[in-house]
C-alpha positions, -999 to +999 in steps of 0.1 A: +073-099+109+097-083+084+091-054+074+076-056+038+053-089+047+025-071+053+026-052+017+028-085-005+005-077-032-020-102-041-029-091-079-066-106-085-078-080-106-050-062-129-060-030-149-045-034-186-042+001-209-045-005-243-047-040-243-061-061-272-072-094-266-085-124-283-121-138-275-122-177-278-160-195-276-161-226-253-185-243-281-159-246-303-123-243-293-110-249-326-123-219-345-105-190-347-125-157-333-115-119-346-088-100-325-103-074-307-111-051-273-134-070-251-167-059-247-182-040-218-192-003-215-171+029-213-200+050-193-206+084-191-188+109-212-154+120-191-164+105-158-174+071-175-181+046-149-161+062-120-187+066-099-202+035-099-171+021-094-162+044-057-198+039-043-194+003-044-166+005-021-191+017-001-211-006+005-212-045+021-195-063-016-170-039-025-164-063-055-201-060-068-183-034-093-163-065-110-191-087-103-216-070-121-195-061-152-179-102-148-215-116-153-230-091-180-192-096-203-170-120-194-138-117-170-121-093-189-142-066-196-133-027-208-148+002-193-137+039-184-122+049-152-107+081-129-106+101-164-090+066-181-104+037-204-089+009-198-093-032-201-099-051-165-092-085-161-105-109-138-085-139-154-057-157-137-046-165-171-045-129-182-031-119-153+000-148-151+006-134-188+009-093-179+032-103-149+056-126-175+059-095-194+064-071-171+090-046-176+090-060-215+058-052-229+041-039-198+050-013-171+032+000-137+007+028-149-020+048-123-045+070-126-042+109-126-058+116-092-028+093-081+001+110-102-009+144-093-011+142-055+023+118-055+039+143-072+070+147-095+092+129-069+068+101-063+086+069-059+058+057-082+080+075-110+117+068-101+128+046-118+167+035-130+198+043-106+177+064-082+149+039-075+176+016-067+194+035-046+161+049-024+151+010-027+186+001-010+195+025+017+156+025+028+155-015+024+190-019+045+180+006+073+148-013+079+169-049+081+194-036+105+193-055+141+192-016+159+158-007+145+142-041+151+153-038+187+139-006+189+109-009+165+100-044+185+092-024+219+074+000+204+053-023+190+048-034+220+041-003+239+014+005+213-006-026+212-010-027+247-019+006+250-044-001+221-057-027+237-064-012+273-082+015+256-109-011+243-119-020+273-152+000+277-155+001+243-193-011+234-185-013+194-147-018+175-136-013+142-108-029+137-097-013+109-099+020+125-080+007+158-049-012+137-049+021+119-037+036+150-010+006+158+001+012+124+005+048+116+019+056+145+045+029+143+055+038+106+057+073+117+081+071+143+103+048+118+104+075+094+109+106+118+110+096+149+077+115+159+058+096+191+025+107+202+014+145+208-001+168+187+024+168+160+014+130+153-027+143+157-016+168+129+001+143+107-024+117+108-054+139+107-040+157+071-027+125+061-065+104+060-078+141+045-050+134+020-054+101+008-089+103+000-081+118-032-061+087-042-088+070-060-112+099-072-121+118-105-088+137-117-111+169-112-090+200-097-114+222-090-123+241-055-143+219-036-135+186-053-120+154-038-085+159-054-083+201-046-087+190-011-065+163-007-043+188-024-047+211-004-041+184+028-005+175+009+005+210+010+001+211+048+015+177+052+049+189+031+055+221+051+054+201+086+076+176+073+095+195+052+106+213+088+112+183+102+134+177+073+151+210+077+157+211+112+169+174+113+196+186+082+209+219+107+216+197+135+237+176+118+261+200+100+263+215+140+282+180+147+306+160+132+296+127+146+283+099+128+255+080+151+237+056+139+204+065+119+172+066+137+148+073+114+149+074+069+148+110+075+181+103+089+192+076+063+181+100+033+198+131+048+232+114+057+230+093+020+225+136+005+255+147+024+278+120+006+269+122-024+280+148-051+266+182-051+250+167-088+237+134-068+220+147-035+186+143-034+169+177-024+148+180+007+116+188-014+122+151-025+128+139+005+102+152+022+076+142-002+091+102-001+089+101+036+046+114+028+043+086+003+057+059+029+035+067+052+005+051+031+011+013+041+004+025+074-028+040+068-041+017+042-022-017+032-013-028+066-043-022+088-067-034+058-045-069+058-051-069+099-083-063+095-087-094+070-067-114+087-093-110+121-119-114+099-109-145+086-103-161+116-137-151+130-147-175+103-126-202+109-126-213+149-104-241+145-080-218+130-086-190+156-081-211+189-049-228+173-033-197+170-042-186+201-027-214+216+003-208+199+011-168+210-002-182+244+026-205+243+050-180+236+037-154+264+043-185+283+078-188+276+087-149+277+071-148+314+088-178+323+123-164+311+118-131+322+125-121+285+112-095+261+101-101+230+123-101+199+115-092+163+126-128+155+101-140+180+076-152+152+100-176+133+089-195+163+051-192+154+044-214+122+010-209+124+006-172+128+032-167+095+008-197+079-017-175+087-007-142+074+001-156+041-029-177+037-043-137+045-023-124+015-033-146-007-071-148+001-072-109+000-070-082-029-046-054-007-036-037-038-048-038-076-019-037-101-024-014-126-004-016-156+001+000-191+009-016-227+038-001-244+022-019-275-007-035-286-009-070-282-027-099-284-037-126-253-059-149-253-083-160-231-119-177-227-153-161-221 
C-alpha cells in the first residue's frame, strides 16, 4: 500500500471557529430565518464541555458526544471545547461547503493542547516554501523503489513475528498489536532504529506523549499536558542525539549513499542548502517526533476498523481471504518474495481499505474562519 493510503482523512465531523450560519425550518422552506450561531451549549466556565467530550471516548459509542448534542440541536450545534468555543458540524452540506473554501475563507486550526506540545516547528504551522519543501523531499524519499524494497521485508519480518507471538494468547486487542506492526515500522523509516531498548524508550515516551493531544490546555504539574510535556522533552533529547550523531558521521565522509532514513533526507537537504536555508536540528528532530503519530494512532486505528468490519461482513471476510491466499499461492509457487507492488494485484483488499476510509472518522478536520460568514443548512 503506498505510503499515505492509510492516513486518508475521512472528514464526517469538521470543527468550524467563528462560523455563522443560517437556520432554515423544513415547514416552510420559503421563509427566510435570522442569521445567526446555532444553538447548543457552551458548558462550564473555561473547561466548557471538555470533559464530557474525552470520557465518551471512553466508553462503547465514542460518538454519543455528537449524538447527544445532534438530537437535543440539530447537526450543527456550538459548544466549548479544550479551552475553545467553536461551531461542530455534522452536515455533509456544511462540511462540502468548508472544504470548497479552504485556503479562501477557511484554514486548518487545532486546539492549544495540540499547538503547544507540536511546538513552534510543528509541521502543523509550516506553511509556504518550507512546507513544500519538507512535503517534497519527505514525499519523494518515501516513493523511491530502494525503500519499498527495503520497507517491504520489514514488513514482513514484523507481521510474522507479530503473529507467532499470538499464539497463546487467550484475549487480542488488535489495536494494541497493529500498534506494534506500525510504530515500529515507521520508526525504522525515519531513523533506522530496529528493536531493543532504544525502540522500548521511544515508544513507551511516545504513547506517555500523545495523550496530551486532545486534553484541557492546562499546564500545571500533574496535568495531562505537563506530562506529556514533560514525555516530549525526553523524546527530543534521544532523538535529537540521533540527529546529532547521524550529522558527525557524515561530515567524517565525503560520500554520498543513498538515504536510509528522513533523518538522513533532512540532514543531507540542510547540508545543501544556504547557511540562511538549513533547517536546524532542533527542527528536525521535533518533525521526525510529529511523524511518528500515524504510527501510533491513524494507521493501527484504520487496521483496527478495517478487522472489525470484516468481522461483520463474512462474505466480505472469506473473499478476501481467498484472495491473499491466492497470492501466498503464487509467491510459494515462484519461490518469490513479496513486492511492495504486490497488492495492485489484490482488488479486493484496496476495495476494502477504501470502503474502510470512507466508513470510518480517522481524523476530525478542524478548521478556523478568517471571517464571518454565512451557510446555510437545515435543522
Amino acid at each position: 500500500m503506498e505510503w499515505g493510503m492509510g492516513l486518508l482523512l475521512m472528514v464526517m465531523g469538521i470543527l468550524l471557529m467563528k462560523m455563522k450560519t443560517k437556520t432554515k425550518k423544513k415547514e416552510n422552506l420559503e421563509k427566510k430565518s435570522d442569521w445567526g450561531v446555532p444553538k447548543g451549549s457552551l458548558g462550564w466556565p473555561l473547561i466548557g464541555e471538555t470533559l464530557d467530550f474525552i470520557a465518551s471516548g471512553y466508553t462503547s459509542r465514542p460518538v454519543s458526544f455528537m449524538d447527544k448534542r445532534k438530537l437535543l440541536y440539530g447537526k450543527v450545534f456550538k459548544t466549548h471545547l479544550l479551552g475553545t468555543p467553536i461551531i461542530v458540524s455534522t452536515d455533509p452540506d456544511v462540511n462540502k461547503a468548508v472544504l470548497q473554501n479552504h485556503g479562501n475563507t477557511f484554514v486548518s486550526a487545532y486546539p492549544k493542547s495540540i499547538r503547544e506540545l507540536l511546538g513552534e516547528h510543528s509541521i502543523l504551522q509550516m506553511n509556504g516554501n518550507l512546507q513544500k519543501r519538507l512535503h517534497a523531499l519527505i514525499g519523494g524519499f518515501l516513493r523511491t523503489p530502494q525503500l519499498k524494497a527495503r520497507i517491504t521485508r520489514h514488513i514482513e519480518n514484523c507481521v510474522r513475528l507479530t503473529l507467532g507471538s499470538w499464539q497463546h494468547m487467550q484475549m487480542l486487542h488488535v489495536q494494541e498489536e497493529t500498534k506494534k506492526i506500525t510504530f515500529e515500522v515507521l520508526v525504522n523509516v525515519l531513523m533506522s532504529v530496529g528493536p531493543g531498548e532504544d525502540l522500548d524508550f521511544l515508544k513507551r515516551e511516545f504513547e506517555e506523549f500523545i495523550k496530551g493531544l486532545i486534553c484541557l490546555p492546562i499546564k500545571l504539574p500533574g496535568t495531562r499536558l505537563y506530562k506529556s510535556l514533560k514525555a516530549k522533552e525526553r523524546l527530543l533529547k534521544m532523538v535529537k542525539k540521533i540527529v546529532e550523531e547521524r550529522k558527525s558521521a557524515m561530515e567524517k565522509t565525503d560520500e554520498k549513499e543513498m538515504p536510509k532514513d528522513a533523518v538522513d533526507v533532512l540532514l543531507r537537504d540542510s547540508e545543501e542548502a544556504s547557511e540562511k536555508q538549513s533547517l536546524p536540528l532542533d527542527f528536525i528532530s521535533g518533525n521526525i517526533i510529529e511523524m511518528m503519530i500515524p504510527g501510533e494512532e491513524t494507521v493501527p486505528m484504520a487496521m483496527t476498523l478495517a478487522v472489525k468490519f470484516l468481522s461483520d461482513c463474512s462474505v466480505a471476510l472469506h473473499q478476501l481471504m481467498e484472495e491473499n491466499m491466492e497470492l501466498k499461492k503464487q509467491k510459494k509457487d515462484s519461490g518469490e518474495d513479496y513486492s511492495w507492488t504486490d497488492y495492485w494485484s489484490l482488488p479486493f483488499t484496496q476495495n476494502v481499505i477504501s470502503e474502510t476510509l470512507r466508513l470510518s472518522n480517522i481524523i476530525n478536520g478542524l478548521w478556523k474562519a478568517l471571517k464571518d460568514i454565512d451557510i446555510r443548512f437545515s435543522l
